[in-house]
C-alpha positions as CSV (number, residue, x, y, z in Angstrom):
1,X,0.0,0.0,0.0
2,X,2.6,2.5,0.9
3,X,4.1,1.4,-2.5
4,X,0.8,2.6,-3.8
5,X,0.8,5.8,-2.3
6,X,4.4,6.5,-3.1
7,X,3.9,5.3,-6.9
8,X,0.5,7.9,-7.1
9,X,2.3,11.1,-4.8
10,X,5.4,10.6,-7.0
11,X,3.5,11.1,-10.7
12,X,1.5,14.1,-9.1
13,X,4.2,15.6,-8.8
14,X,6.1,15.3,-12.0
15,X,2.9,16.0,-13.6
16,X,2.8,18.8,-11.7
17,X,6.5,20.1,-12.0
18,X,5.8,19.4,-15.6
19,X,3.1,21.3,-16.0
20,X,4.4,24.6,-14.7
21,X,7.6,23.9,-16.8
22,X,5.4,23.4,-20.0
23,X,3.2,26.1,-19.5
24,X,5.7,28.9,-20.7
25,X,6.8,25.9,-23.8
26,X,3.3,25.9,-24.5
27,X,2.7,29.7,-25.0
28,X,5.6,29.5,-27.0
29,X,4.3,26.4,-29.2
30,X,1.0,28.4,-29.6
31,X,2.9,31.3,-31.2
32,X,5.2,29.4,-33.9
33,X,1.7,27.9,-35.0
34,X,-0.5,30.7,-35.4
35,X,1.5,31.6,-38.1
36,X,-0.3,28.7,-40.7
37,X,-3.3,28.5,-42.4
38,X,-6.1,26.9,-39.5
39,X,-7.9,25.1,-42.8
40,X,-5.4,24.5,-45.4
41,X,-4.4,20.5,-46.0
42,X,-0.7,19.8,-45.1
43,X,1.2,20.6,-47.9
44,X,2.9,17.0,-48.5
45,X,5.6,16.5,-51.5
46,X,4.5,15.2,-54.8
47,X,5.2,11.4,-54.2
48,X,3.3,11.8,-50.8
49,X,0.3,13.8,-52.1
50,X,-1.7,11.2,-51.8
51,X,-1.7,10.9,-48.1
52,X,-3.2,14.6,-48.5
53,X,-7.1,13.7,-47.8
54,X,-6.8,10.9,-45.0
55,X,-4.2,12.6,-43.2
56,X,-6.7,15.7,-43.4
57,X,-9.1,13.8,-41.5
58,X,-6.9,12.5,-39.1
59,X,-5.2,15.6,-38.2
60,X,-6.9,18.6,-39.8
61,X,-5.7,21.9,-41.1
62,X,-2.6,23.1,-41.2
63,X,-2.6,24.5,-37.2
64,X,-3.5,21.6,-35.8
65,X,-1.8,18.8,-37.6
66,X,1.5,21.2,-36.5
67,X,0.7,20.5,-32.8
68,X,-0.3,16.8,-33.5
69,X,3.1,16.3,-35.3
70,X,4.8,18.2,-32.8
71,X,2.9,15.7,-30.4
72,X,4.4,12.8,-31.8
73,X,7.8,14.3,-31.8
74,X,7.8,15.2,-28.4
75,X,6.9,12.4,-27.0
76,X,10.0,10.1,-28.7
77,X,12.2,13.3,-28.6
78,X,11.6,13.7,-24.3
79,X,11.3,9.4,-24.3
80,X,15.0,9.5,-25.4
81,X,16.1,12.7,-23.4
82,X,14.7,10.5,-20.1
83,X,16.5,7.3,-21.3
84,X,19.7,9.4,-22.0
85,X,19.3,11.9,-18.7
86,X,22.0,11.0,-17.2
87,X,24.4,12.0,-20.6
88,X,22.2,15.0,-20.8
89,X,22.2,16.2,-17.2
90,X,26.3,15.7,-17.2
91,X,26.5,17.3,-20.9
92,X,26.9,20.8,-20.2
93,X,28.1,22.0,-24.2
94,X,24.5,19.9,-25.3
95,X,22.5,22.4,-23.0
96,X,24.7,25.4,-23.4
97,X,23.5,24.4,-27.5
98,X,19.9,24.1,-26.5
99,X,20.0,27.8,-24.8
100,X,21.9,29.1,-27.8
101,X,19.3,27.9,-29.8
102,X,16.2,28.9,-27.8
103,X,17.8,32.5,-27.5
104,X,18.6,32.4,-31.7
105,X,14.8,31.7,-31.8
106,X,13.8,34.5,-29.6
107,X,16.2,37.2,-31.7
108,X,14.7,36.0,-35.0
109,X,11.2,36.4,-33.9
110,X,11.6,39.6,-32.0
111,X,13.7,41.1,-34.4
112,X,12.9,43.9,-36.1
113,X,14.2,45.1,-39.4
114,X,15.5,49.1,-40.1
115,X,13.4,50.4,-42.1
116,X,15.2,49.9,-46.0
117,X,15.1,46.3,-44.7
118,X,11.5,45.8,-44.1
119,X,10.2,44.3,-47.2
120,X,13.2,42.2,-47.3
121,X,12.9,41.0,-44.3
122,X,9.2,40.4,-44.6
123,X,9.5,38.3,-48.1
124,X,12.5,36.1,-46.4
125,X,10.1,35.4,-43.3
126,X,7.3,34.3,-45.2
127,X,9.2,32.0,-47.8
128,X,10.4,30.2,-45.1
129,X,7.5,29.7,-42.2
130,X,6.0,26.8,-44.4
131,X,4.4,23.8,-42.8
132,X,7.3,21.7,-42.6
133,X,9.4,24.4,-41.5
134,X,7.2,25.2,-39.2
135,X,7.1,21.4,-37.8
136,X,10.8,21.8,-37.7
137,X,11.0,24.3,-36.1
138,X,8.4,23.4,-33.3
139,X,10.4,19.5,-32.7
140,X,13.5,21.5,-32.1
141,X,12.0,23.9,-29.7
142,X,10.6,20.8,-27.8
143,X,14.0,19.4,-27.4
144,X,16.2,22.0,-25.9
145,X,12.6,22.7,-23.8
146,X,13.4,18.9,-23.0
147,X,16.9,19.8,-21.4
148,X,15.5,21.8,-18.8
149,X,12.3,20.1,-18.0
150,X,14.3,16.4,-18.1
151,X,16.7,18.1,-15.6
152,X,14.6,19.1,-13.3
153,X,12.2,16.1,-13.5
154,X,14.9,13.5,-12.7
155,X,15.5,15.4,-9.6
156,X,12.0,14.2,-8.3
157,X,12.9,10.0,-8.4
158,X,15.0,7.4,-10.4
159,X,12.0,5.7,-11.5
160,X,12.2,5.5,-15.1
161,X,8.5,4.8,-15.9
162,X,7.2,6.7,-13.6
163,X,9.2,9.5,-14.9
164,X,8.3,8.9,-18.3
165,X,4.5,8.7,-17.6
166,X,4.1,11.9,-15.6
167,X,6.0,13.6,-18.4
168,X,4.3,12.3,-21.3
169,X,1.3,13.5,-19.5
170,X,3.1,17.1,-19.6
171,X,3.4,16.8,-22.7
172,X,-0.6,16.1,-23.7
173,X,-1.5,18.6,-21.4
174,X,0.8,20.9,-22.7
175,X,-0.6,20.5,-26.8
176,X,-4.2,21.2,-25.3
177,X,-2.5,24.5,-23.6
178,X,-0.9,25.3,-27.3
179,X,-4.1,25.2,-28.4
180,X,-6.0,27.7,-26.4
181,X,-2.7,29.9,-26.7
182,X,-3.3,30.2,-30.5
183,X,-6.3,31.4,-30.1
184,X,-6.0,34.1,-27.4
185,X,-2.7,35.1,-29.9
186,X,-5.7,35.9,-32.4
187,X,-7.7,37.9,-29.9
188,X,-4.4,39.4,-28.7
189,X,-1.4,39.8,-31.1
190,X,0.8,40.9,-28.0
191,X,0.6,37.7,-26.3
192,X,2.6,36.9,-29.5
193,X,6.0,38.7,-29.1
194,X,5.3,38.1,-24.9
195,X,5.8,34.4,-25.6
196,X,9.5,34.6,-27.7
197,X,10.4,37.1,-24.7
198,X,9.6,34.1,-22.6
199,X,11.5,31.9,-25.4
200,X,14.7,34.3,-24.1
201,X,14.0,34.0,-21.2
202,X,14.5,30.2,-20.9
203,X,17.5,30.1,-22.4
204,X,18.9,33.2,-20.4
205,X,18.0,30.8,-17.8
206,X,20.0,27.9,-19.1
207,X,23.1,29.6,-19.9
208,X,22.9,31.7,-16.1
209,X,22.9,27.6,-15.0
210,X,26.1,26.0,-16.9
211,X,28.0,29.2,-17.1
212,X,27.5,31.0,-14.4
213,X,25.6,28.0,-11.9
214,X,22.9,30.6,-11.2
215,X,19.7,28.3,-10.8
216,X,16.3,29.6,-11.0
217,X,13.8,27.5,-9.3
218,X,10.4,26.2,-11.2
219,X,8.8,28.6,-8.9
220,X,10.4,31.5,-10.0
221,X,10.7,30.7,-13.8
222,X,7.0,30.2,-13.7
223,X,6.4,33.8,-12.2
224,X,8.4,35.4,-14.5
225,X,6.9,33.8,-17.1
226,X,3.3,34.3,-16.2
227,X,4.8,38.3,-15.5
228,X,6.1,38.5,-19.2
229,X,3.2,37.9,-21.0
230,X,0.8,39.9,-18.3
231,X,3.3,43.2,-18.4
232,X,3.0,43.0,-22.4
233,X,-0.7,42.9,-22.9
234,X,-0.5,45.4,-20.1
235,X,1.6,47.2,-22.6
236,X,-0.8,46.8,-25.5
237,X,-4.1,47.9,-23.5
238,X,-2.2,50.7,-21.5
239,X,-1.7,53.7,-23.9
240,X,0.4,55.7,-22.3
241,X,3.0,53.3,-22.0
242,X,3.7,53.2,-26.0
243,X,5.9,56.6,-25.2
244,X,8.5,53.7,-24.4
245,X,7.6,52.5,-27.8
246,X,11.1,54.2,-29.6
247,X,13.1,51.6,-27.2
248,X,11.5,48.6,-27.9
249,X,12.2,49.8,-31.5
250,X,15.7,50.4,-30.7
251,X,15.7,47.2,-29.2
252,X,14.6,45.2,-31.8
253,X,16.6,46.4,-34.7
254,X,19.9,45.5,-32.3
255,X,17.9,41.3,-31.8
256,X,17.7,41.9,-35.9
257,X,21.2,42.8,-36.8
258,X,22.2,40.1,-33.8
259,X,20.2,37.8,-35.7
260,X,21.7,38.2,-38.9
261,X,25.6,38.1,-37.9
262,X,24.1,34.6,-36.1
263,X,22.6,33.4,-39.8
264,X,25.8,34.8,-41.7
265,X,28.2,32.7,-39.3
266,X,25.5,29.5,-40.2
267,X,25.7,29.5,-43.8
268,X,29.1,26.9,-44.4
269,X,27.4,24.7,-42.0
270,X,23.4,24.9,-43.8
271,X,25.6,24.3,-46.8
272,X,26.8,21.2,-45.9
273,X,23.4,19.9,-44.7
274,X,21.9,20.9,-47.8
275,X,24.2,19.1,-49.6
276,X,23.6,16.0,-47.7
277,X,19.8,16.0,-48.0
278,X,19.9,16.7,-51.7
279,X,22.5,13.4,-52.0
280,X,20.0,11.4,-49.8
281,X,17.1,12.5,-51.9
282,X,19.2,11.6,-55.0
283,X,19.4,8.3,-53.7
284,X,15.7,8.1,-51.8
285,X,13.6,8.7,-54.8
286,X,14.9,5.8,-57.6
287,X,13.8,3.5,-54.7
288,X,10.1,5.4,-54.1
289,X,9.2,5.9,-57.9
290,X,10.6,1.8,-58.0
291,X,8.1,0.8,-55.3
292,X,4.9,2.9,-56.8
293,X,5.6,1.1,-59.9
294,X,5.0,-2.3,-58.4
């Protein structure tokens, strides 16, 4: 019985530890999905088109199936974190790589162009915020969110399953939450730039950890979380605050030009993965035009 008890009071709690960690990921998740189409089908490529009308059903527009297939993703991608916690809590360049990327993430979204750059700026952003890159984006997110949360999970017990059930539980509750947060982005566009503010945050947070061993508790992380995205539709309703408007400006151009040293210093290595998925598709689509024909 006291097995029992133990078993039960142990899941609470990671359900609950993972649910104050995921609700800042899933205002996050909300906003890099609210940028597709909510009725458009998945745009699949042309040997998959067929999939297009069942998959439809299944998973629904565009939005949606995002979140569904960020579901999926999250669940094998925080399964293997868990399995592999112990390399990833002693891996201090993998988490220091999560934060980098979480804070890259934030300075791209939050970025904001001088003005002979807008258009430009503008056409590059929407080229490249299709569905799959979109998808991409939104598994990636989910595993550097997984560094932090797997951390701090582990802490609670040693119990592998258990772990991973309270956690996979996050993560369902979390979707739902991504859900609702797309939809108060559309009622308030704020809520938007609030949640890759939080996005910095988090990996502010990771970096203060390794580099400096500065840990903020789940406590406080979710307070200033919850505070970020309150003080900025505080911002948008309060008129008189806009006089700060020139600064956030200010700000925003310095995250832009930030961003784009970040993406210059990138291109050798996108190269070279280019260059690989274009060789495997060279060698990938003999074999799936071979197997329609039979």
């Amino acid at each position: 019985m006291s097995f029992d008890a133990n078993f039960i009071y142990v899941i609470i709690q990671v359900i609950f530890l993972e649910g104050i960690l995921s609700i800042d990921n899933a205002a996050v998740l909300g906003a890099m999905v609210s940028t597709l189409p909510k009725e458009e089908m998945v745009p699949w490529p042309g040997p998959l088109k067929r999939l297009g009308p069942p998959v439809h059903r299944l998973l629904g527009g565009q939005r949606s199936a995002a979140l569904k297939v960020g579901l999926l993703g999250a669940y094998l991608g925080r399964g293997l974190m868990l399995v592999l916690a112990n390399f990833v809590i002693h891996n201090h360049y993998l988490k220091i790589l999560g934060a980098a990327y979480l804070i890259k993430l934030a300075f791209e979204n939050l970025g904001e162009p001088e003005p002979g750059e807008e258009d430009q700026v503008k056409t590059g952003k929407l080229q490249g915020k299709g569905f799959w890159n979109v998808v991409l984006a939104v598994e990636l997110a989910d595993l550097a969110f997984s560094l932090d949360n797997v951390v701090a999970v582990v802490a609670l017990s040693d119990n592998l399953p258990i772990i991973m059930f309270g956690v996979f539980m996050g993560i369902l509750t979390m979707r739902f939450a991504a859900g609702i947060f797309t939809w108060l982005i559309l009622k308030e566009p704020m809520l938007k730039p609030a949640a890759y503010l939080v996005v910095f945050n988090i990996g502010a947070e990771l970096l203060l950890d390794e580099l400096l061993k500065i840990t903020v508790g789940s406590g406080l992380k979710f307070i200033i979380s919850a505070a970020t995205l309150i003080l900025f539709v505080a911002y948008a309703r309060l008129k008189p605050l806009h006089i700060l408007q020139p600064i956030f400006d200010w700000v925003g151009e310095g995250m832009a030009d930030i961003n784009e040293l970040f993406e210059w210093a990138l291109v050798p290595a996108i190269a070279v993965i280019k260059i690989f998925f274009k060789a495997l598709l060279l060698v990938v689509r003999p074999l799936v035009i071979l197997i329609q024909h039979k």
